[in-house]
HTML snippet that shows the backbone in 3Dmol.js (N, CA, C, O; Angstrom):
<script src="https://3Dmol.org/build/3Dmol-min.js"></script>
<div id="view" style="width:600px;height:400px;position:relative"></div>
<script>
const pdb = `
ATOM      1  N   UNK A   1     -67.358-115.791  18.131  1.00  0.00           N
ATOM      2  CA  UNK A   1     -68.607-116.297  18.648  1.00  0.00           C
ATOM      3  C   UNK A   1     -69.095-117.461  17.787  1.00  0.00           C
ATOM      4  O   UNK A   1     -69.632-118.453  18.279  1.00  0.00           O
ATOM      5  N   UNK A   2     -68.920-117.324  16.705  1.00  0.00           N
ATOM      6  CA  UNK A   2     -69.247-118.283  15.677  1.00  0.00           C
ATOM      7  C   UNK A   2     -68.659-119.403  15.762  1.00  0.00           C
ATOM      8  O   UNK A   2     -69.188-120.509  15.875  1.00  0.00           O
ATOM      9  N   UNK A   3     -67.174-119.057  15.692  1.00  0.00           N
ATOM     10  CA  UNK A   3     -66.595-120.739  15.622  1.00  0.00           C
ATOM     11  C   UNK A   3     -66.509-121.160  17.051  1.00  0.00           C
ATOM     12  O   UNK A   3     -66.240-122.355  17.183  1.00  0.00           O
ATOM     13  N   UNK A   4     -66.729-120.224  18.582  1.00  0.00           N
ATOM     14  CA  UNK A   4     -67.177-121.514  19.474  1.00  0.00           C
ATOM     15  C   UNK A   4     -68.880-121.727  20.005  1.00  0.00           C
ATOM     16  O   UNK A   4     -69.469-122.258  20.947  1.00  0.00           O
ATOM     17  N   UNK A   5     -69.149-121.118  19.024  1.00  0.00           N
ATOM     18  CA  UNK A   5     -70.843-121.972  19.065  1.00  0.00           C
ATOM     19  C   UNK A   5     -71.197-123.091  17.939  1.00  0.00           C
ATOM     20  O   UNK A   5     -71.954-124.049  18.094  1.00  0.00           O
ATOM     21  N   UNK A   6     -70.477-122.745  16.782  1.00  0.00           N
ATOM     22  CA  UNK A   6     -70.768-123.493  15.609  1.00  0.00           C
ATOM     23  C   UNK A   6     -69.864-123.078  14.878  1.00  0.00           C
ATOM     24  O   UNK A   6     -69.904-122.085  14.153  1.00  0.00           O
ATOM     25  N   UNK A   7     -68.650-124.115  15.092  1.00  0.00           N
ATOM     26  CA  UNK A   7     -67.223-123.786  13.808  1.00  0.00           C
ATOM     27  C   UNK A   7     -67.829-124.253  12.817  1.00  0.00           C
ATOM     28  O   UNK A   7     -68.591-125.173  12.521  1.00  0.00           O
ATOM     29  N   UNK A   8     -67.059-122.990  12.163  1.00  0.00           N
ATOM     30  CA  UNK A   8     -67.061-123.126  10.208  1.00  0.00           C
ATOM     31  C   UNK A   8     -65.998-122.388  10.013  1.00  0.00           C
ATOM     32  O   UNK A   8     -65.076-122.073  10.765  1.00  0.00           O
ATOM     33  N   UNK A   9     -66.399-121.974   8.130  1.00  0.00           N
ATOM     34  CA  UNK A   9     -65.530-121.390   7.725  1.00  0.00           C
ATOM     35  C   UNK A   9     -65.936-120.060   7.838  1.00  0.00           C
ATOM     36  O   UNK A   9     -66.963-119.617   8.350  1.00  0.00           O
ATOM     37  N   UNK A  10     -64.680-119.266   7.106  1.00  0.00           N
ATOM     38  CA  UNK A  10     -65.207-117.803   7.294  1.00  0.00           C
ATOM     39  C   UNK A  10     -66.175-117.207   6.113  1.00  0.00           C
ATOM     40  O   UNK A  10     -66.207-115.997   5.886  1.00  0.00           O
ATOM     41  N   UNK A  11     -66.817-117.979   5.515  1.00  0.00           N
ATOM     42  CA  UNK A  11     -67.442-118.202   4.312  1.00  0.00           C
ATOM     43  C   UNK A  11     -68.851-118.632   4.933  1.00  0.00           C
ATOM     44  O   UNK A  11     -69.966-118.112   4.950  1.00  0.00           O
ATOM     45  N   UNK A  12     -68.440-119.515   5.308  1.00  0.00           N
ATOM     46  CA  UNK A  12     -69.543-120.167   6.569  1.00  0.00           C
ATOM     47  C   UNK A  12     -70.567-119.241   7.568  1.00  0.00           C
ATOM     48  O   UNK A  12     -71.637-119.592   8.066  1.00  0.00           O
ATOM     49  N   UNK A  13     -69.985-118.163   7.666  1.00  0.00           N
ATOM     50  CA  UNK A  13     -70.076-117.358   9.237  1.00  0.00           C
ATOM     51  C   UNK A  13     -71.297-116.717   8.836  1.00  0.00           C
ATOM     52  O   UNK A  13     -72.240-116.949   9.592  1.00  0.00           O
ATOM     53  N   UNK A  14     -71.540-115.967   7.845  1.00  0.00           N
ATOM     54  CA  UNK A  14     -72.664-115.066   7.642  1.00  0.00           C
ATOM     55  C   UNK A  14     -74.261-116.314   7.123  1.00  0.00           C
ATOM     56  O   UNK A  14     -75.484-116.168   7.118  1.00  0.00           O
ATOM     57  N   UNK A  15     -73.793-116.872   6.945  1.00  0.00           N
ATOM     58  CA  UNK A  15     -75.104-118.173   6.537  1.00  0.00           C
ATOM     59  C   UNK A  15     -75.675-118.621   8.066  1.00  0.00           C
ATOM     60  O   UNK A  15     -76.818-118.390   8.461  1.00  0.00           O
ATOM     61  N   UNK A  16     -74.439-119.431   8.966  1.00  0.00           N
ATOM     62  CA  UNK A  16     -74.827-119.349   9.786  1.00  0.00           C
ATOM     63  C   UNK A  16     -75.543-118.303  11.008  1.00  0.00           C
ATOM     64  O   UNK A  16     -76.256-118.724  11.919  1.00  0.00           O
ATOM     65  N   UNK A  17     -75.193-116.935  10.804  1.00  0.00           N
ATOM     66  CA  UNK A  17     -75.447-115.946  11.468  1.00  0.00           C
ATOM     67  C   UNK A  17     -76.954-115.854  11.179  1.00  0.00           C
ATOM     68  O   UNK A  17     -77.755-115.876  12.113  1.00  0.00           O
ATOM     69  N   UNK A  18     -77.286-115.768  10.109  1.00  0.00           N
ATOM     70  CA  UNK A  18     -78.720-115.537   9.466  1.00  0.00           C
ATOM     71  C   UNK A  18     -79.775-116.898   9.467  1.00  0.00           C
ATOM     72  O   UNK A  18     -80.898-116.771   8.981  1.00  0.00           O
ATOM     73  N   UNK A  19     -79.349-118.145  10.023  1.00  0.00           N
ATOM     74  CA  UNK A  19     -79.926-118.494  11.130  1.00  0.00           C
ATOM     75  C   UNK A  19     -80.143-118.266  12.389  1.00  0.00           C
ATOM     76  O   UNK A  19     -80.989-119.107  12.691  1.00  0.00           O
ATOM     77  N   UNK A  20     -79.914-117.676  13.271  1.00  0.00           N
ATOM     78  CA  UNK A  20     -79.527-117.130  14.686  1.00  0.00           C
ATOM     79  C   UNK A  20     -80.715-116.225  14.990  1.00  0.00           C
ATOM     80  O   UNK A  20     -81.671-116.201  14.215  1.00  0.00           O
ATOM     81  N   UNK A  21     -80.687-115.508  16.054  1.00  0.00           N
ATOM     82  CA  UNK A  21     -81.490-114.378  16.065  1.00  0.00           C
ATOM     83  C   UNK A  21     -80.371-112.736  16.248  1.00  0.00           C
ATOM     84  O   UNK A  21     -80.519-111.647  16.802  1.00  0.00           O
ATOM     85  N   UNK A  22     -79.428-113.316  15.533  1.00  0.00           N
ATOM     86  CA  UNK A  22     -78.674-112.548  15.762  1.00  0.00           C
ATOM     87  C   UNK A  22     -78.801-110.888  15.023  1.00  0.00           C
ATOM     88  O   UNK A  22     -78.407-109.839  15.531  1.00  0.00           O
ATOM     89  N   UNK A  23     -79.482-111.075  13.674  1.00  0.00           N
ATOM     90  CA  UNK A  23     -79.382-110.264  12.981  1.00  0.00           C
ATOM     91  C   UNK A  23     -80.839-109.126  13.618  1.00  0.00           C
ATOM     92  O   UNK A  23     -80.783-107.902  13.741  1.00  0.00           O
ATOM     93  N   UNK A  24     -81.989-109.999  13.916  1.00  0.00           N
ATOM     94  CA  UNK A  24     -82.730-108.973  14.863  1.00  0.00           C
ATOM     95  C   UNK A  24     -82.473-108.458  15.832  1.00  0.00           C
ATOM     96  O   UNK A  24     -83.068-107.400  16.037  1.00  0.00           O
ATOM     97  N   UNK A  25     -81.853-108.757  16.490  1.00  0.00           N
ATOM     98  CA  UNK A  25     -81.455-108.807  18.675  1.00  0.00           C
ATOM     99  C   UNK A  25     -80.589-107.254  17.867  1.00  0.00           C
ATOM    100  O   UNK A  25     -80.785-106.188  18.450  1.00  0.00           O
ATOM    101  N   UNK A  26     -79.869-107.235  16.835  1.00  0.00           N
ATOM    102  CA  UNK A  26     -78.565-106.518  16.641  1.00  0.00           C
ATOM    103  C   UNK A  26     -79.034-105.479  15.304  1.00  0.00           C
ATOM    104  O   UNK A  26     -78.408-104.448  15.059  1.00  0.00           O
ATOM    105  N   UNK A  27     -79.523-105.664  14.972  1.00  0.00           N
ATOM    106  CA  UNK A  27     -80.138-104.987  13.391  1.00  0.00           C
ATOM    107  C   UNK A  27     -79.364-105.110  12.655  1.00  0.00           C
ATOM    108  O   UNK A  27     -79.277-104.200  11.830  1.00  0.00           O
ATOM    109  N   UNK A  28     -78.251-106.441  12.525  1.00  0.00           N
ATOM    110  CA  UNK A  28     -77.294-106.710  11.522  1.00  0.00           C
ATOM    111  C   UNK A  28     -77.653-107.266  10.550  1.00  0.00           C
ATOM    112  O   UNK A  28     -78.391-108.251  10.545  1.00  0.00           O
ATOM    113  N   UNK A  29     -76.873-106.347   8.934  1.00  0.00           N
ATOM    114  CA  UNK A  29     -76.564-106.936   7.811  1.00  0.00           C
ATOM    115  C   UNK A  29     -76.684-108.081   7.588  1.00  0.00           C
ATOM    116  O   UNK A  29     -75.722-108.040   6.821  1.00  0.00           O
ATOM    117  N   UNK A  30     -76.974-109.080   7.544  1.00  0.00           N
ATOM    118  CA  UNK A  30     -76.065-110.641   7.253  1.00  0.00           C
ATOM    119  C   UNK A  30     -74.723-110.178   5.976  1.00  0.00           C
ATOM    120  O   UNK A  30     -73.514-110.186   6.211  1.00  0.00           O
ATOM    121  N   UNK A  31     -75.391-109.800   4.628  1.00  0.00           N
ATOM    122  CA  UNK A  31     -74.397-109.550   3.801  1.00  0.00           C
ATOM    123  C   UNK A  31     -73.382-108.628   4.194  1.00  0.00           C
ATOM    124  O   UNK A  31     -72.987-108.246   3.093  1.00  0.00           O
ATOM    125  N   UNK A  32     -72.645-107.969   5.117  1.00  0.00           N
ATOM    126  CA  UNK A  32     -71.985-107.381   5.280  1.00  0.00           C
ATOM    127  C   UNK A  32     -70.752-108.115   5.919  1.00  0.00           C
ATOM    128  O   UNK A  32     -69.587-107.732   5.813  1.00  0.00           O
ATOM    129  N   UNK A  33     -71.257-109.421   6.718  1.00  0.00           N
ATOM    130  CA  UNK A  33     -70.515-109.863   7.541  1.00  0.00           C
ATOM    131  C   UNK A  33     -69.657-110.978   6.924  1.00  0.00           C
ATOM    132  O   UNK A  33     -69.797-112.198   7.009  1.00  0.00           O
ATOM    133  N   UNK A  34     -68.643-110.175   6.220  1.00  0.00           N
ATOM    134  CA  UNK A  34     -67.627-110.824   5.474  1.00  0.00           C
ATOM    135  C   UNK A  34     -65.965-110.653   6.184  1.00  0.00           C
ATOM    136  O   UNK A  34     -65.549-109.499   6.284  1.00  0.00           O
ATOM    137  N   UNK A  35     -65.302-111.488   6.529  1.00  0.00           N
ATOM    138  CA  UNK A  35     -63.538-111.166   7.014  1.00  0.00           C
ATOM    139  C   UNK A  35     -63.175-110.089   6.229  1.00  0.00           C
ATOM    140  O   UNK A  35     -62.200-109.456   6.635  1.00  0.00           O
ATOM    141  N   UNK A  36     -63.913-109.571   4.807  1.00  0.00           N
ATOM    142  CA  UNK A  36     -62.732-108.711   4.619  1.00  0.00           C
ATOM    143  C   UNK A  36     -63.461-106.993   4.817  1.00  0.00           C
ATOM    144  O   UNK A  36     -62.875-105.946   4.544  1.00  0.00           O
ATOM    145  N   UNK A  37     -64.665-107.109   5.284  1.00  0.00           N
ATOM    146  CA  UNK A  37     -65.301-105.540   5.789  1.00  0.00           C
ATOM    147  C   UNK A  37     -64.850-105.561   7.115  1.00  0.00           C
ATOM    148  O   UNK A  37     -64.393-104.519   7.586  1.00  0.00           O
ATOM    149  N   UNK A  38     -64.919-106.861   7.982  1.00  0.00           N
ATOM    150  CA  UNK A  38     -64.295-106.463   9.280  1.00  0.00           C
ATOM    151  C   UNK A  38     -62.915-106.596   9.447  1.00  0.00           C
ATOM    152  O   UNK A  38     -62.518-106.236  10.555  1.00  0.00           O
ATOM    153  N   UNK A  39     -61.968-107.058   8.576  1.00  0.00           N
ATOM    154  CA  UNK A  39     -60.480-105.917   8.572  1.00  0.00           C
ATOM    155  C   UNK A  39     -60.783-104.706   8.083  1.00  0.00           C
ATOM    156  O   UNK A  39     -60.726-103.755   8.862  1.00  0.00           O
ATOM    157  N   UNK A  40     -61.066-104.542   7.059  1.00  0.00           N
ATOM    158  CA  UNK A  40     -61.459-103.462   6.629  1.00  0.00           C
ATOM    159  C   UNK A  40     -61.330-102.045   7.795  1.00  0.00           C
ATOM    160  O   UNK A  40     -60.518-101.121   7.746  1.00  0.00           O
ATOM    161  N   UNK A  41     -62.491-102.294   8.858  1.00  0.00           N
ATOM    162  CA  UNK A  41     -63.062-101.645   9.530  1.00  0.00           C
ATOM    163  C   UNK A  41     -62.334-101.664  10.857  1.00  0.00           C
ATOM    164  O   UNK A  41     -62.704-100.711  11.542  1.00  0.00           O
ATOM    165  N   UNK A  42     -61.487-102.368  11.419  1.00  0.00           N
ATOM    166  CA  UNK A  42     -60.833-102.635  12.338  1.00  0.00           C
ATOM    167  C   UNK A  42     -59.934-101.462  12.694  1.00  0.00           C
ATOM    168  O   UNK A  42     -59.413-101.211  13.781  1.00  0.00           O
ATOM    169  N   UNK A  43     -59.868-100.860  11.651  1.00  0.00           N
ATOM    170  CA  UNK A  43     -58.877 -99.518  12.280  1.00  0.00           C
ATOM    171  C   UNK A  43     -59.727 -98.325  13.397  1.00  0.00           C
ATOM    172  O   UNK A  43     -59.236 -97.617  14.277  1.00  0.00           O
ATOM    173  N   UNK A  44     -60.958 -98.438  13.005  1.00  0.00           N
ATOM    174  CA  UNK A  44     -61.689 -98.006  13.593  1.00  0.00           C
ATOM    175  C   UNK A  44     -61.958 -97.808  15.167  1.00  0.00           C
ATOM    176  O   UNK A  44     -62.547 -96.918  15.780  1.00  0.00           O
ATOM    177  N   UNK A  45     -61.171 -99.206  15.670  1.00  0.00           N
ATOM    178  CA  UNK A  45     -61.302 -99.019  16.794  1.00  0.00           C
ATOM    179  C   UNK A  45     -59.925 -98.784  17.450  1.00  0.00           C
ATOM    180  O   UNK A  45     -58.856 -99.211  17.015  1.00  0.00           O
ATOM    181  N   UNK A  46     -60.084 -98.146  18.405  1.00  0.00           N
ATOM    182  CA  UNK A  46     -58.167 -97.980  19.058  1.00  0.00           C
ATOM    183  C   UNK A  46     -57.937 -99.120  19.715  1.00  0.00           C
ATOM    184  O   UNK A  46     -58.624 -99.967  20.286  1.00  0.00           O
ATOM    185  N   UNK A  47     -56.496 -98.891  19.439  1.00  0.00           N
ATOM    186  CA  UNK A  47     -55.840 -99.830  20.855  1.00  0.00           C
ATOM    187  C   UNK A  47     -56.246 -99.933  22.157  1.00  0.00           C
ATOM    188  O   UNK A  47     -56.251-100.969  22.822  1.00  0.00           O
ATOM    189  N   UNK A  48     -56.629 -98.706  22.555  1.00  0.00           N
ATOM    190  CA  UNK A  48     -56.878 -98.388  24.170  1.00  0.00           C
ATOM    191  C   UNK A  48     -58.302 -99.128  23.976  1.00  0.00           C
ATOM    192  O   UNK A  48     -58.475-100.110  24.697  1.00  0.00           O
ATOM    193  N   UNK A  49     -59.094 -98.858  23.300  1.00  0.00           N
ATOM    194  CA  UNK A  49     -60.266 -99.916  23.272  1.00  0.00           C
ATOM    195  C   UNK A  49     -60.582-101.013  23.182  1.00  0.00           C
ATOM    196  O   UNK A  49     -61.614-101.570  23.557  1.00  0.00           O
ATOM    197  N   UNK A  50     -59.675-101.407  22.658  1.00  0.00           N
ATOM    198  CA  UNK A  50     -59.285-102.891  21.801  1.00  0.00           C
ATOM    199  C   UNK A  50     -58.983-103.963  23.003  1.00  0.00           C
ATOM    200  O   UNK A  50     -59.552-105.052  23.074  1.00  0.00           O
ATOM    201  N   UNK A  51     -57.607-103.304  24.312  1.00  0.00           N
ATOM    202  CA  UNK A  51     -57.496-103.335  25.041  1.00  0.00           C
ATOM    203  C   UNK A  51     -58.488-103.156  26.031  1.00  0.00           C
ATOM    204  O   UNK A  51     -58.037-103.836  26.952  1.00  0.00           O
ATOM    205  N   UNK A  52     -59.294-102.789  26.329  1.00  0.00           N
ATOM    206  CA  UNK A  52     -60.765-102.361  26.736  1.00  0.00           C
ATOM    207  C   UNK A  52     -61.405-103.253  27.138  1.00  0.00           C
ATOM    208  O   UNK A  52     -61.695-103.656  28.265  1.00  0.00           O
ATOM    209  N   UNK A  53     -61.754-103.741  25.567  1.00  0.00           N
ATOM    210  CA  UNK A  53     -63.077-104.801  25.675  1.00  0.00           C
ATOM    211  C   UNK A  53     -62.277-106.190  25.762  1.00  0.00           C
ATOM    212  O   UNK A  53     -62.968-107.205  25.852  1.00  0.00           O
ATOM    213  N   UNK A  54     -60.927-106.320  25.744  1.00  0.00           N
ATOM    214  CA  UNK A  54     -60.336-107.762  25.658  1.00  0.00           C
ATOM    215  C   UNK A  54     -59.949-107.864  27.408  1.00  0.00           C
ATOM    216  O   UNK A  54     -59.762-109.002  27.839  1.00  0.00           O
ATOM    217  N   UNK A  55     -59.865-107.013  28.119  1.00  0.00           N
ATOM    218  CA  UNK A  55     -59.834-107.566  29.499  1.00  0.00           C
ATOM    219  C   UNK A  55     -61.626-107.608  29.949  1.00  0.00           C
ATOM    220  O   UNK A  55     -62.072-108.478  30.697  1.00  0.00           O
ATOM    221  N   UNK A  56     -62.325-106.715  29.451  1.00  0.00           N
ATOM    222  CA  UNK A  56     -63.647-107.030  29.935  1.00  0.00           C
ATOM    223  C   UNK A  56     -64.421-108.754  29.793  1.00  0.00           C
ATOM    224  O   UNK A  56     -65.145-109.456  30.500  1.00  0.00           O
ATOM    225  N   UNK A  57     -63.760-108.862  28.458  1.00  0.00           N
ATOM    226  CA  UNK A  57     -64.137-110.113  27.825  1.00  0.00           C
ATOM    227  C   UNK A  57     -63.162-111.543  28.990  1.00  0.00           C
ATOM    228  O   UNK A  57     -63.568-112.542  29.584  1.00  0.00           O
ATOM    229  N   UNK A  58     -62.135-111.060  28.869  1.00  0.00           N
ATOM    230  CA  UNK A  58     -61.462-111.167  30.303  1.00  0.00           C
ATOM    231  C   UNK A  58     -61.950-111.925  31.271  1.00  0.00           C
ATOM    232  O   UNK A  58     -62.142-113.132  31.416  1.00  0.00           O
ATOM    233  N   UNK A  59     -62.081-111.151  31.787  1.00  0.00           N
ATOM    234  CA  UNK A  59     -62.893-110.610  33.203  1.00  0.00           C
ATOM    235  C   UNK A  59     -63.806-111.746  33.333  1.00  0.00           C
ATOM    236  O   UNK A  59     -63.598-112.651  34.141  1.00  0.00           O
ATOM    237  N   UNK A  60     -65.354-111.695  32.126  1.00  0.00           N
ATOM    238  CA  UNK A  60     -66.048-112.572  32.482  1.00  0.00           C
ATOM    239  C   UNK A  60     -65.921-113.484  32.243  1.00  0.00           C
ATOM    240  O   UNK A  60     -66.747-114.262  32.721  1.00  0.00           O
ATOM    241  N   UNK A  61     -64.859-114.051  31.377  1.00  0.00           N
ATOM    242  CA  UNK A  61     -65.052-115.509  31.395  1.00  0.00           C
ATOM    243  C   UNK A  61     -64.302-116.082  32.874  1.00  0.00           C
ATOM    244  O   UNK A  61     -64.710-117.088  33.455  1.00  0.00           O
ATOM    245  N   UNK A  62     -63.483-115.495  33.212  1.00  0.00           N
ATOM    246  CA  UNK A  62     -62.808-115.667  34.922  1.00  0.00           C
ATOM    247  C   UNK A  62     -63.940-116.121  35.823  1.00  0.00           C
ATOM    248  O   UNK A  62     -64.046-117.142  36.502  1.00  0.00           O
ATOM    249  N   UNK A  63     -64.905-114.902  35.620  1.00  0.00           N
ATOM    250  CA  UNK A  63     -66.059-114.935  36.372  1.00  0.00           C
ATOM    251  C   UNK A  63     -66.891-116.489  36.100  1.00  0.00           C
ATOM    252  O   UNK A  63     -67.188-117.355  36.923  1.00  0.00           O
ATOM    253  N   UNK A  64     -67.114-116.441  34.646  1.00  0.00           N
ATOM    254  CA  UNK A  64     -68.298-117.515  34.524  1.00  0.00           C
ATOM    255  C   UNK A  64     -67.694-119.044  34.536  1.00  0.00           C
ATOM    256  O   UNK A  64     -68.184-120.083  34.979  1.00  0.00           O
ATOM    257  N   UNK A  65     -66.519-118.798  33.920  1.00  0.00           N
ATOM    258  CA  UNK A  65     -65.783-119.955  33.689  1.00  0.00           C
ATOM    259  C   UNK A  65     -64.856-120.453  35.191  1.00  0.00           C
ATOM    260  O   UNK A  65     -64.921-121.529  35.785  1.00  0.00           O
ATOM    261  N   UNK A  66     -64.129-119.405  35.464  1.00  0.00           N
ATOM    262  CA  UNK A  66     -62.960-119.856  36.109  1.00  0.00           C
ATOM    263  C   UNK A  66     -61.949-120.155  35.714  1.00  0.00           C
ATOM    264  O   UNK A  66     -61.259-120.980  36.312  1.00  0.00           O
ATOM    265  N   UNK A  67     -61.532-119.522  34.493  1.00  0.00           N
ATOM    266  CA  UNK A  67     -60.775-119.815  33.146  1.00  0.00           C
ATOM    267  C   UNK A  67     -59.224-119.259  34.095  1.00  0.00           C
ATOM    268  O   UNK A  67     -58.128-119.249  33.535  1.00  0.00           O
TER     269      UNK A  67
END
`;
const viewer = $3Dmol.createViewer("view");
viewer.addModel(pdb, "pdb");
viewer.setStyle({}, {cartoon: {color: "spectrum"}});
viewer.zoomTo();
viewer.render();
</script>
């Protein structure tokens, strides 16, 4: 989301985030949101989910885009 609204680095990502309204809308950390808590944490989700949300994600850009 970050790098296609506003590329940076991955260093970059949590500075920019905490401009946004992202961290209220979501009740997110800013300091948490580092590449290496979200590998970290990535096991967390399954394949079958993973798979899940990547055709949903899918889906709408078909829809909005026509991709």
């Amino acid at each position: 989301m970050g790098r296609a609204a506003h590329p940076t680095s991955k260093r970059g990502f949590a500075p920019w985030v905490a401009t946004t309204t992202i961290p209220r809308l979501f009740q997110v950390d800013v300091e948490q949101l580092t590449s290496a808590l979200f590998w970290d944490r990535m096991d967390r989700v399954s394949p079958k989910t993973l798979r899940a949300i990547e055709a949903r994600i899918m889906a709408r850009a078909v829809q909005e885009f026509g991709v």
